[in-house]
N, C-alpha and C positions, 0 to 999 in steps of 0.2 A: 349582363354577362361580364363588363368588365369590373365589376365590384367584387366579383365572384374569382376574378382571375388575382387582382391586387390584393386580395385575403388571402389568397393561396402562398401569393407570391410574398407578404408579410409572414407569413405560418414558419414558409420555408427559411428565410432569413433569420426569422429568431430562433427557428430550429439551430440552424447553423453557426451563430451566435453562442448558443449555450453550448454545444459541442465542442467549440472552440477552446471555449473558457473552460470545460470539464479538460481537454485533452492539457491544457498548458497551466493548469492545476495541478494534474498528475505526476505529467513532467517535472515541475516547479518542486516537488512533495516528493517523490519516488524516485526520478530520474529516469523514467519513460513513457514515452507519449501514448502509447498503447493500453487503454485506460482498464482493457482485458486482462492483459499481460500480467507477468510477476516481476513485482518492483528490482530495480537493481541495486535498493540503496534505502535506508532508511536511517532517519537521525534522533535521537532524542538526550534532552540536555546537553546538547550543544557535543555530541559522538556521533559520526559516521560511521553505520553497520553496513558494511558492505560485503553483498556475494547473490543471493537469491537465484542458484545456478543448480544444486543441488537439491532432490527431493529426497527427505528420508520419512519412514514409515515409524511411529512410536507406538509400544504397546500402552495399558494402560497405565503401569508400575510408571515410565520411560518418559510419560508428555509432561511436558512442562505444565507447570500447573496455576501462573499468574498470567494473571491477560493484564497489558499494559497499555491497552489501546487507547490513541490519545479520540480524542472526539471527532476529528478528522479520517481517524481511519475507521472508525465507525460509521462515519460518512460515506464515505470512498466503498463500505462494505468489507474492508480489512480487518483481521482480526490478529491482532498482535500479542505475544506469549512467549515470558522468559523461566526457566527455572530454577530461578532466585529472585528475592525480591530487592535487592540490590544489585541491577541491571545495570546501571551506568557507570561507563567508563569505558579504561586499555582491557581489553583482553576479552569481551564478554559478548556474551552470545544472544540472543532473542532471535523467535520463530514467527515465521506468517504460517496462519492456518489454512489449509487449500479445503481440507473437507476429508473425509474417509480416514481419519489418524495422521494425516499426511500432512506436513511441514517443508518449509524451506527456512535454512538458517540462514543468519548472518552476524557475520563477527566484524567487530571494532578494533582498528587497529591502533598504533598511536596516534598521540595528540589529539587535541580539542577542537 
């Protein structure tokens, strides 16, 4: 029994263990700990897109049509999408994909 209990009690530690490291991943990556949630923040080549506040609906013509996803947020289960394929930089937009046409933006503001 108590071999049975010290397994358990290993199982649950590394459970909690990887949880950990997933949630402060997220946060590290996205800027919220909520590894559900929708990010507040994402960066690529060295740009902060910040907003993921608003949801909007694209028809077919409307969705952007480059997925930019780095390998991490393929990981994460993210799907990232700008439309233009010159995404980086001031001024510029990219979407996270939630599912049903449905997007949330995020715009880059100045500096690097």
């Amino acid at each position: 029994m108590n071999k049975l209990k010290m397994k358990v009690k290993v199982i649950l530690i590394l459970f909690l263990i990887v949880v950990m490291f997933i949630s402060l991943i997220n946060r590290y990556i996205y800027g919220i700990w909520n590894v559900f949630g929708y990010p507040e923040r994402l960066r690529y080549g060295g740009y902060r897109y910040d907003g993921g506040k608003n949801i909007t609906t694209f028809t077919d013509s409307e969705k952007p049509q480059y997925e930019i996803s780095r390998d991490i947020d393929k990981f994460t289960g993210k799907k990232v999408y700008s439309k233009e394929k010159d995404f980086i930089g001031c001024g510029k937009v990219i979407y996270l994909y939630l599912g049903d046409d449905k997007y949330v933006a995020f715009a880059s503001g100045g500096g690097g």
